[in-house]
Each structure stands twice: as C-alpha cells, then as structure tokens.
C-alpha positions, 0 to 999 in steps of 0.5 A: 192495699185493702179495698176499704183502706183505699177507698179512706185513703183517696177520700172517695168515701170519708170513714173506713167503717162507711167503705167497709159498709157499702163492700159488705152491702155489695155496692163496691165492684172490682173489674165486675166482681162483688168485692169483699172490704179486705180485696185487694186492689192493684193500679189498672183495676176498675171499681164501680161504686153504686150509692143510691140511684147514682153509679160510677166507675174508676180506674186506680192510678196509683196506690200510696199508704198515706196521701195529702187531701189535695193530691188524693184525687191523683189516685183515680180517674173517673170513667 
C-alpha cells in the first residue's frame, strides 16, 4: 500500500492530501529513510513521523484497503 494512502487509511493524518504533503515535506521515515507519498509500506516497517516539535515512531500491524474508525488504531502500534 502506498504511504500516504495508509497514513489516510489508519487516520494517523486526517486528508490524503495532508499525508502527501508532510512525505513531500520530508517529515515522513520509513525504517530511517525519507520517504516519498507513493513508497510502499509493508507490515514490520517503522515510520517516524515529525510534526512541529513533536515526533513519533510506529510499527505497521497490519495493512487493510478500508478499515472502521474504530478499528483503524489496530494497524499500528506506537513506539
């Protein structure tokens, strides 16, 4: 799945276009790696995300093309 796809999907960011921006902004990692909107990610892979002043990391669980609001934090787990 595409990065900025599952960044919508798991509700991590709200708006595909706000998850394309902050890839093409070179705040999105995958495993330590600027990562471009269209990178795939796979389930084991770590994103760090950087907002501002703050930062986190995640670990993928699992990759679904549509998920429930209230099973989307199922997909990652924070580090």
């Amino acid at each position: 799945m595409r990065l900025d796809k599952f960044l919508k999907v798991s509700r991590i960011i709200k708006r595909r276009m706000f998850a394309k921006d902050a890839c093409d902004s070179d705040k999105v990692l995958i495993n330590g790696k600027l990562s471009k909107p269209s990178s795939r990610v796979n389930v084991g892979d770590i994103l760090e995300i950087n907002f501002g002043n703050s930062s986190f990391k995640i670990e993928i669980l699992e990759i679904k093309e549509h998920v429930r609001k209230d099973e989307a934090d199922k997909l990652y787990k924070i580090l």
